[in-house]
C-alpha positions as CSV (number, residue, x, y, z in Angstrom):
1,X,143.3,-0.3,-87.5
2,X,139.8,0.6,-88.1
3,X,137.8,-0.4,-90.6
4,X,136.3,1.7,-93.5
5,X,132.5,-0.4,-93.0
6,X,131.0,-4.1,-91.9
7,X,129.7,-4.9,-95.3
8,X,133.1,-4.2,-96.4
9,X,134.7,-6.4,-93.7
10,X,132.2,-9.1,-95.1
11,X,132.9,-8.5,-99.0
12,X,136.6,-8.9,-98.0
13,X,136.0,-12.2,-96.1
14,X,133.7,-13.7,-98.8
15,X,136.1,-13.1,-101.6
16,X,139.5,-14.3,-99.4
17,X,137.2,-17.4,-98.7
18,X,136.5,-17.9,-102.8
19,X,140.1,-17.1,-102.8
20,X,141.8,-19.9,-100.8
21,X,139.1,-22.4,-101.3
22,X,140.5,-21.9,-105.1
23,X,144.3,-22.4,-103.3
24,X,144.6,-18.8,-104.6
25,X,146.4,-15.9,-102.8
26,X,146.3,-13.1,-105.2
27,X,143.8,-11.7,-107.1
28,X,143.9,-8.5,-109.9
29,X,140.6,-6.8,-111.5
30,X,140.4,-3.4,-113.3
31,X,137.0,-1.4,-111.9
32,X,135.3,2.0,-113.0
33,X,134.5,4.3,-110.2
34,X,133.4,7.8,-110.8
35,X,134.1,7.9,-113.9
36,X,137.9,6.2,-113.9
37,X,139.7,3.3,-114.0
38,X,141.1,1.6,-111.7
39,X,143.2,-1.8,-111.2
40,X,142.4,-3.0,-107.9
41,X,144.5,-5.9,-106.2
42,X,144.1,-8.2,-103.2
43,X,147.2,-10.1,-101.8
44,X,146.5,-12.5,-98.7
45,X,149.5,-13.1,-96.6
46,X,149.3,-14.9,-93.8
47,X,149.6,-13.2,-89.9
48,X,150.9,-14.7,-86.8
49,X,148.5,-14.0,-84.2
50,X,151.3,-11.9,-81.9
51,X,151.1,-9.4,-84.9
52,X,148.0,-8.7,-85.1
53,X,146.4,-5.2,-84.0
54,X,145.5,-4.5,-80.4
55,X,142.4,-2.8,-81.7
56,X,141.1,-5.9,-83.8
C-alpha cells in the first residue's frame, strides 16, 4: 500500500491522535475542493499486526 505523500501520512496521524485522545473513532466534515463539495469521512478500526501490509 503506498502512500499518496508524508505530510499526508502526518495530517492522518495528527487527526487519529485528536481523534482517540477524544475516545472518538469516527469523524464526518463536508470540504470544497475545486470548486465542489465534498463529505469526507474517517473511520479508525483497529488492525492486528499479522494484517498489516508487507510493504508498510
Amino acid at each position: 500500500m503506498a502512500s499518496l505523500s508524508p505530510d499526508l501520512d502526518i495530517a492522518l496521524t495528527q487527526l487519529t491522535e485528536r481523534l482517540l485522545t477524544n475516545d472518538q473513532t469516527f469523524a464526518q466534515t463536508y470540504v470544497m475542493a475545486k470548486g465542489q463539495l465534498y463529505r469526507t469521512e474517517l473511520r479508525l478500526c483497529p488492525v492486528p499486526p499479522h494484517e498489516l501490509p508487507a510493504d508498510l
